[in-house]
DSSP file (Angstrom, degrees, kcal/mol; ACC not computed):
  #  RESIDUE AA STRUCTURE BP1 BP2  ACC     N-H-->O    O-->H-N    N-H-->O    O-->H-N    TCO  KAPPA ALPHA  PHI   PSI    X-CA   Y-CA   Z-CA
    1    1 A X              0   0    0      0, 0.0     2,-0.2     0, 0.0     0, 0.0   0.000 360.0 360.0 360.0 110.1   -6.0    1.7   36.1
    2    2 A X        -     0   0    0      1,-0.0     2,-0.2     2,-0.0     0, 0.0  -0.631 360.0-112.9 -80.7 156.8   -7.8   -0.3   33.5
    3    3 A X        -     0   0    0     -2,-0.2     2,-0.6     0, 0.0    -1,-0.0  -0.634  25.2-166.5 -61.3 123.5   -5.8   -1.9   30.1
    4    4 A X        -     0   0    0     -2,-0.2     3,-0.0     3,-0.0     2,-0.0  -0.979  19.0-139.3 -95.1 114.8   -7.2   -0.2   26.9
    5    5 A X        -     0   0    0     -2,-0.6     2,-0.4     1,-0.1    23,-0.0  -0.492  29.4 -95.1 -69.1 165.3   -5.8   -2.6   23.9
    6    6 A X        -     0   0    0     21,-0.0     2,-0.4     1,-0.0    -1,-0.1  -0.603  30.8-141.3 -84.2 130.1   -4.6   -0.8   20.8
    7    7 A X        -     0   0    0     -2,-0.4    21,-1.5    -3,-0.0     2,-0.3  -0.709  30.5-174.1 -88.6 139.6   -7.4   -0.8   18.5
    8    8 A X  E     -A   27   0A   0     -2,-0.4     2,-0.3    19,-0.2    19,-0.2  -0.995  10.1-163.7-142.5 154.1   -5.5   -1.5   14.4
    9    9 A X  E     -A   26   0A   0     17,-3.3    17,-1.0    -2,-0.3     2,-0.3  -0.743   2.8-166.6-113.9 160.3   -6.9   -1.4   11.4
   10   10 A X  E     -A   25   0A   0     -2,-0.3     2,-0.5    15,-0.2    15,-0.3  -0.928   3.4-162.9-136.5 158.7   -5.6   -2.9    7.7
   11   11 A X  E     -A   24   0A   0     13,-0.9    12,-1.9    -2,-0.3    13,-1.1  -0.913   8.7-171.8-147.5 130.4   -6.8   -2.3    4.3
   12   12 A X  E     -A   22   0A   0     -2,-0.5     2,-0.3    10,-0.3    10,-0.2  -0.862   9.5-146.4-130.7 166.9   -5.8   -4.5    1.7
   13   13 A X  E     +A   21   0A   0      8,-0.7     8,-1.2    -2,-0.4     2,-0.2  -0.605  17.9 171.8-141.6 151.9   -6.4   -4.2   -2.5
   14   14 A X        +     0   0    0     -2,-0.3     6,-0.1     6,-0.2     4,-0.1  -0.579  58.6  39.2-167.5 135.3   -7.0   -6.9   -4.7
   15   15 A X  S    S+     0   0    0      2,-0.7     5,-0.1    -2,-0.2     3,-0.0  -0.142  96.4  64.3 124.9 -30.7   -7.9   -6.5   -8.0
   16   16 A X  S    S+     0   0    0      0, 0.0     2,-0.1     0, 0.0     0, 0.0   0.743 116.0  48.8 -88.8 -20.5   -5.9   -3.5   -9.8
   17   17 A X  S    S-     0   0    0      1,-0.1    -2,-0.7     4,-0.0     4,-0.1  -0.535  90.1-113.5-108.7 172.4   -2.8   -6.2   -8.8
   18   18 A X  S    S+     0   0    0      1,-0.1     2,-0.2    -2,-0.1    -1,-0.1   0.879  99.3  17.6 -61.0 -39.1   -1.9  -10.0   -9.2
   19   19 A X  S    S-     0   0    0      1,-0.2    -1,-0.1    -5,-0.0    -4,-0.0  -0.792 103.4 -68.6-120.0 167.4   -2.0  -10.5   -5.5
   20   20 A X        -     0   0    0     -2,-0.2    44,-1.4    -6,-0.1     2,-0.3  -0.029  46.9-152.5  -8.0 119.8   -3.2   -9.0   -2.9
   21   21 A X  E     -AB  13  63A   0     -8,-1.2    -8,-0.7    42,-0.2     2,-0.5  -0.738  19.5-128.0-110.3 157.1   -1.6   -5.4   -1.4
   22   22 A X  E     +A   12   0A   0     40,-0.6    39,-1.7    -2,-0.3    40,-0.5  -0.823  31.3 174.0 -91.4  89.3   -1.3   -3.6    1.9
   23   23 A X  E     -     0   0A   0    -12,-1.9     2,-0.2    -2,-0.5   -11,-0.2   0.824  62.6 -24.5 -93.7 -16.8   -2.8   -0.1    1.1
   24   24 A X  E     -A   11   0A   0    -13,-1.1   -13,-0.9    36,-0.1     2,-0.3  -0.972  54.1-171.2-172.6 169.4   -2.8    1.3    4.7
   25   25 A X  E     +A   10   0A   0    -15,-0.3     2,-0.2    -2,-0.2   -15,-0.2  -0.965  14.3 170.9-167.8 150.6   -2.8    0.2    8.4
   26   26 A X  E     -A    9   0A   0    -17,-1.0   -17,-3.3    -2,-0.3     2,-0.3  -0.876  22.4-130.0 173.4 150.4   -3.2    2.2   11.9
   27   27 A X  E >   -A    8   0A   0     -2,-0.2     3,-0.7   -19,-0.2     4,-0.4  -0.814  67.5 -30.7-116.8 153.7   -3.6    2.0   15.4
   28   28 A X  T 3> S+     0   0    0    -21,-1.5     4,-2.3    -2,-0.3     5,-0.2  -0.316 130.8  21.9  17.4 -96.4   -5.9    3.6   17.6
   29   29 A X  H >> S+     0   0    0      2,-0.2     4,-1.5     1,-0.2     3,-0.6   0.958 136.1  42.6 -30.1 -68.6   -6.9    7.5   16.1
   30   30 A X  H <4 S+     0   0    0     -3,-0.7    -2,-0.2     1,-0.3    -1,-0.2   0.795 105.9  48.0 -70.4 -30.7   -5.9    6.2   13.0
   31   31 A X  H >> S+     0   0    0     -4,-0.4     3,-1.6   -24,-0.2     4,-1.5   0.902 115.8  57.4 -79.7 -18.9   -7.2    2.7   12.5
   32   32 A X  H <X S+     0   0    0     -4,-2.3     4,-1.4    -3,-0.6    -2,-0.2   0.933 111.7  40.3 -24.6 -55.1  -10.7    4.8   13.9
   33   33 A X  H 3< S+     0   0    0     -4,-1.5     4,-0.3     2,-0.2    -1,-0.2   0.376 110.3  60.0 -86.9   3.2  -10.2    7.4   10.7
   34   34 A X  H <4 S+     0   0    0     -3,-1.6     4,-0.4    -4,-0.2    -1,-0.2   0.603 116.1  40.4-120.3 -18.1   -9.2    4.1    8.3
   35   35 A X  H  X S+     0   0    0     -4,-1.5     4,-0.9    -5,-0.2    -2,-0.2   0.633 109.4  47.0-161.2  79.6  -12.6    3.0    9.2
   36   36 A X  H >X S+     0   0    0     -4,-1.4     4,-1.7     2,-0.1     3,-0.9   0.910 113.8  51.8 -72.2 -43.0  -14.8    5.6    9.3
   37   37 A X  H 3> S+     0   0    0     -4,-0.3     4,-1.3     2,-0.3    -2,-0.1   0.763 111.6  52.1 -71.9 -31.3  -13.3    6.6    5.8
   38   38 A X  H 34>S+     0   0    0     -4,-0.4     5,-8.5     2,-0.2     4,-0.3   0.960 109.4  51.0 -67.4 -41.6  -14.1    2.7    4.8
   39   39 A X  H X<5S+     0   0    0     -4,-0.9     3,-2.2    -3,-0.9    -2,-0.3   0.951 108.6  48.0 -52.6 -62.2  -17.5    3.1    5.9
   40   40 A X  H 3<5S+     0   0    0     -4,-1.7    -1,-0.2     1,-0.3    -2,-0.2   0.726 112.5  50.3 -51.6 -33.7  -18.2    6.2    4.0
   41   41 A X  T 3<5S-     0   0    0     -4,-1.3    -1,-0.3    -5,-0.2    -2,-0.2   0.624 112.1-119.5 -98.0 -12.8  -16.9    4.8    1.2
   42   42 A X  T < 5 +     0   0    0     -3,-2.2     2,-0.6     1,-0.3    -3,-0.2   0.487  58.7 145.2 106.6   6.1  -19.0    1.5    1.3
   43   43 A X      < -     0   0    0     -5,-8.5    -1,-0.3     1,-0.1    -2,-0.1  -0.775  52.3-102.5-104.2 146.1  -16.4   -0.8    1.5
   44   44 A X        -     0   0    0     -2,-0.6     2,-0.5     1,-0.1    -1,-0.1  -0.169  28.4-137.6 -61.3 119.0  -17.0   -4.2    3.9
   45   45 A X        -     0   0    0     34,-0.0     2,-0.2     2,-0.0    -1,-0.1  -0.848  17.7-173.7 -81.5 116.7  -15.6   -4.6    7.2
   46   46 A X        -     0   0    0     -2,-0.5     2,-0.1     2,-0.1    29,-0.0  -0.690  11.9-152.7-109.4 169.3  -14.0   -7.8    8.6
   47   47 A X        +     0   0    0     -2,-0.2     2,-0.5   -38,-0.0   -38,-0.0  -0.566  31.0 147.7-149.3  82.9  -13.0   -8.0   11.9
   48   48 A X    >>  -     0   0    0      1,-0.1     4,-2.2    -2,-0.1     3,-0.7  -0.949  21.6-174.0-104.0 104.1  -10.2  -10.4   12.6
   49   49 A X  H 3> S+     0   0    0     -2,-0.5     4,-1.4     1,-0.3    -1,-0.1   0.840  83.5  50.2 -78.8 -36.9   -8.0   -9.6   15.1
   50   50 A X  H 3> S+     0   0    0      2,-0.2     4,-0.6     3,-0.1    -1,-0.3   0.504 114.0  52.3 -60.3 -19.5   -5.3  -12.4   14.7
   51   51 A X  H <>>S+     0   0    0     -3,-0.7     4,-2.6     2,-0.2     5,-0.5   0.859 108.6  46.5-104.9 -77.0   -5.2  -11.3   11.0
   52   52 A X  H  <5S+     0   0    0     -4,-2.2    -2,-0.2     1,-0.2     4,-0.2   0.678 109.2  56.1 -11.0 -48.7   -4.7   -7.6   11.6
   53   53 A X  H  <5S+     0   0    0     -4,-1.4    -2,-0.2     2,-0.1    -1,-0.2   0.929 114.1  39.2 -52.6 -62.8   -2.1   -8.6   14.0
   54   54 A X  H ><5S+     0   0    0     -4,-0.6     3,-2.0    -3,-0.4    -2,-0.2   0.939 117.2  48.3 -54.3 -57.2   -0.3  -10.7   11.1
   55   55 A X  G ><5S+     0   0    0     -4,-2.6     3,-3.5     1,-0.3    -1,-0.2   0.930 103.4  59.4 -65.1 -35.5   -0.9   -8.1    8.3
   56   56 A X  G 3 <S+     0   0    0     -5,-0.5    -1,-0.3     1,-0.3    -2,-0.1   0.439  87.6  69.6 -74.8  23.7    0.2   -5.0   10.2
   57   57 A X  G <  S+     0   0    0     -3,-2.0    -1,-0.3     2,-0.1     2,-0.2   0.033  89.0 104.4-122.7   2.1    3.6   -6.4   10.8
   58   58 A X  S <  S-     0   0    0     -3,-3.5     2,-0.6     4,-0.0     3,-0.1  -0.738  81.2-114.9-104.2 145.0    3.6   -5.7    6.6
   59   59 A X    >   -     0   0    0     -2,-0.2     3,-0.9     1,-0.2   -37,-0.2  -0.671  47.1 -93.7 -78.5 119.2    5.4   -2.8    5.1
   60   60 A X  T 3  S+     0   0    0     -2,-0.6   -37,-0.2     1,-0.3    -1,-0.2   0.336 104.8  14.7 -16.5 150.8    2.7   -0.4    3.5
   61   61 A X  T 3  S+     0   0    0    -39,-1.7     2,-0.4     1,-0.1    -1,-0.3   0.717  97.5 110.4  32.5  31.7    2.3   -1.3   -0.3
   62   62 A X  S <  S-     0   0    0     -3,-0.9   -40,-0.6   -40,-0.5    -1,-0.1  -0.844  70.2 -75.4-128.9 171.0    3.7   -4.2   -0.5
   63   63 A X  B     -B   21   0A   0     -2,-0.4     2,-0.2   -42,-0.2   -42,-0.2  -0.297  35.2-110.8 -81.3 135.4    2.1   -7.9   -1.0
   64   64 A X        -     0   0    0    -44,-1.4    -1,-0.1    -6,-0.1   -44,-0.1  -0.376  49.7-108.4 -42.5 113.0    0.3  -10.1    1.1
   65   65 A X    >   -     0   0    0     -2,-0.2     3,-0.7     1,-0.1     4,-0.4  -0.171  21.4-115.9 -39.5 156.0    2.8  -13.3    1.9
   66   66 A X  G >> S+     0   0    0      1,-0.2     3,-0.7     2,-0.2     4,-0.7   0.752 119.5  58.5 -72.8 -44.6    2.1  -16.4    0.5
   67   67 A X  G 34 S+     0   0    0      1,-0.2    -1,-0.2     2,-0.1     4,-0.2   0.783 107.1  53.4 -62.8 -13.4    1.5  -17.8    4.3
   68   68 A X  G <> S+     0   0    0     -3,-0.7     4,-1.3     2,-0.1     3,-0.5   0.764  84.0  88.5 -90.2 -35.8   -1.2  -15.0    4.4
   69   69 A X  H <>>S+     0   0    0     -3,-0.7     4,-3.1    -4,-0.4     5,-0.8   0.865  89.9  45.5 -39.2 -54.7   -3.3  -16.1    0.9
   70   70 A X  H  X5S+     0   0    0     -4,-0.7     4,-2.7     1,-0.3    -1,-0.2   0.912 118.6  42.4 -52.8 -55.7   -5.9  -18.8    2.7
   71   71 A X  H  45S+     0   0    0     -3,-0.5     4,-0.4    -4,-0.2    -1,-0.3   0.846 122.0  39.1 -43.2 -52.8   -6.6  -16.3    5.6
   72   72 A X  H >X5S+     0   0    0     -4,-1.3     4,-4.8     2,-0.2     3,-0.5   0.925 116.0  59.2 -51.0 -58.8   -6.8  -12.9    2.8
   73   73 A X  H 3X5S+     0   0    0     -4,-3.1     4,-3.2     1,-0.3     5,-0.3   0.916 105.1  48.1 -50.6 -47.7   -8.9  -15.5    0.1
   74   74 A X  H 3X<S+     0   0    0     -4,-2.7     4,-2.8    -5,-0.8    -1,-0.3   0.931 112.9  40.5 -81.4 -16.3  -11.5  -16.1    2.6
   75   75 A X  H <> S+     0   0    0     -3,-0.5     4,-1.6    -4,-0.4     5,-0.2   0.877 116.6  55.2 -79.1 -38.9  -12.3  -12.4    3.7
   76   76 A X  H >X S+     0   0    0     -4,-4.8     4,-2.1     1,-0.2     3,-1.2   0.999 111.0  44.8 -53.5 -52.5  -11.9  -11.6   -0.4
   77   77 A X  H 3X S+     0   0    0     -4,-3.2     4,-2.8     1,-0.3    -1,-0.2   0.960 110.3  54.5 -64.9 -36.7  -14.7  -14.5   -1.0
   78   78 A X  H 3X S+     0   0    0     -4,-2.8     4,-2.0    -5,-0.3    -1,-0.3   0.814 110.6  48.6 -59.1 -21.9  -16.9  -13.1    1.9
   79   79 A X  H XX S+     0   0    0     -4,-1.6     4,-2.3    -3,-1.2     3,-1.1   0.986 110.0  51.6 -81.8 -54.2  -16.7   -9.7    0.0
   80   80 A X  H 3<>S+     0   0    0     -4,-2.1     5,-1.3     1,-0.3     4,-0.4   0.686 108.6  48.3 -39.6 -52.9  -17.6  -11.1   -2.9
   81   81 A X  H 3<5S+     0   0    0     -4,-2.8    -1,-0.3    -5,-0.4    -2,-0.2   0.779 106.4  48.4 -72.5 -22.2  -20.2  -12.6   -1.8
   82   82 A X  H <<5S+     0   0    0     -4,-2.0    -2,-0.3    -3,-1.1    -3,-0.2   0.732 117.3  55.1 -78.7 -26.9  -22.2   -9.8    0.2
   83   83 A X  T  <5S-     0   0    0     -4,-2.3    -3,-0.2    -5,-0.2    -1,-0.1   0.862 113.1-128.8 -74.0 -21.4  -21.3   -7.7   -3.5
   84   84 A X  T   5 +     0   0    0     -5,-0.4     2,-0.4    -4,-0.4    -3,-0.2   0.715  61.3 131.4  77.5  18.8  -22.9  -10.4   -5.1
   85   85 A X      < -     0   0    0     -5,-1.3    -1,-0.3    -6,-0.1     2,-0.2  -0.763  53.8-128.0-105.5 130.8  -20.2  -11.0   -7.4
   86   86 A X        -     0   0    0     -2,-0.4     2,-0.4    -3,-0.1    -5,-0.0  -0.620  24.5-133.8 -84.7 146.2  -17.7  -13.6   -9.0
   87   87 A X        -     0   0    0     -2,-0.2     2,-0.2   -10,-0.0     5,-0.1  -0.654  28.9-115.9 -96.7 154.2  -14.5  -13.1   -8.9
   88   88 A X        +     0   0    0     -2,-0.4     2,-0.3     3,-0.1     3,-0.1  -0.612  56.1 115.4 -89.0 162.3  -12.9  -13.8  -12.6
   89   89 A X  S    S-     0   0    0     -2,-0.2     3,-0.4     3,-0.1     6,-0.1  -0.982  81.1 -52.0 167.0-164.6  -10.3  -16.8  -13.1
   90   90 A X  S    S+     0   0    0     -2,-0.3    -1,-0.1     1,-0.2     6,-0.0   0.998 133.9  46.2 -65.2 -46.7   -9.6  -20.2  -14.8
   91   91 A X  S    S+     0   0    0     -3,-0.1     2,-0.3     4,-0.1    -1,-0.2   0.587  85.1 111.9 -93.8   3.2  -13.2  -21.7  -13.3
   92   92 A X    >>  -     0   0    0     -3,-0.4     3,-1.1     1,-0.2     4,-1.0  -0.604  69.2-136.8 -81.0 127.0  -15.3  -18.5  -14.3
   93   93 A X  H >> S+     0   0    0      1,-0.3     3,-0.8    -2,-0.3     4,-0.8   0.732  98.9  50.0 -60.8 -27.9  -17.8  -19.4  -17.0
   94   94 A X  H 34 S+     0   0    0      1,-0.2     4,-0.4     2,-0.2    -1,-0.3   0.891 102.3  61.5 -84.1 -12.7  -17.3  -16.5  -19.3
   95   95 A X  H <4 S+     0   0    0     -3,-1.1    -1,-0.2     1,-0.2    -2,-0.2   0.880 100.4  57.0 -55.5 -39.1  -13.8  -17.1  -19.1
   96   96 A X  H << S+     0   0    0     -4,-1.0    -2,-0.2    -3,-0.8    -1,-0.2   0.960 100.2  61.4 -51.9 -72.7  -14.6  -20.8  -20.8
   97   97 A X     <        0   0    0     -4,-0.8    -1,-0.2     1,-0.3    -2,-0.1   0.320 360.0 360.0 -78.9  -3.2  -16.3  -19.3  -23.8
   98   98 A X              0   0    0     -4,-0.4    -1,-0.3    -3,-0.0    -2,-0.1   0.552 360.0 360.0 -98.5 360.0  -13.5  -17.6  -24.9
C-alpha cells in the first residue's frame, strides 16, 4: 500500500480589503477544481506547502493573521511582479504627487 498525501489548495484576496482574506481552501478533488478554476481564470499559482498547511487551518473569509503577513507579502510581491505591476501605498510615486 503506498501513502498518497492530501493534496490542499488556498486562495487568498488582497485588494478589494485592508488585509489580506481567505476566499476558499480544499483538499484533494477540491483543491484540484480550486486550481483548475484559478488556471482558467489566469490567476498565478504559488506552491508552498508549509504555507497552505498554515493558512488552511483559517476559517473561510476571514483575515490572514498578523504572524502570516511576511509569508502572504512575499507571494503578493511575486504576483505583482510577473503582472508587472506596483502595488499602491505610502512609497508609491503617484501617491507623492498628490
Amino acid at each position: 500500500m503506498t501513502y498518497q498525501p492530501i493534496k490542499k489548495a488556498v486562495a487568498i484576496e488582497y485588494g478589494k480589503n485592508a488585509v489580506p482574506m481567505l476566499t476558499a481552501k480544499g483538499q484533494d478533488e477540491l483543491a484540484d477544481a480550486l486550481i483548475a478554476e484559478a488556471q482558467r481564470q489566469g490567476v498565478y499559482i504559488a506552491q508552498d506547502p508549509q504555507l497552505v498547511a498554515l493558512l488552511s487551518q483559517i476559517e473561510l473569509n476571514n483575515e490572514i493573521p498578523e504572524n502570516l503577513y511576511v509569508a502572504v507579502a512575499v507571494i503578493l510581491s511575486w504576483v505583482y511582479w510577473l503582472k508587472g505591476i506596483e502595488p499602491q501605498g505610502p512609497g508609491n510615486k503617484e501617491e507623492r504627487k498628490a
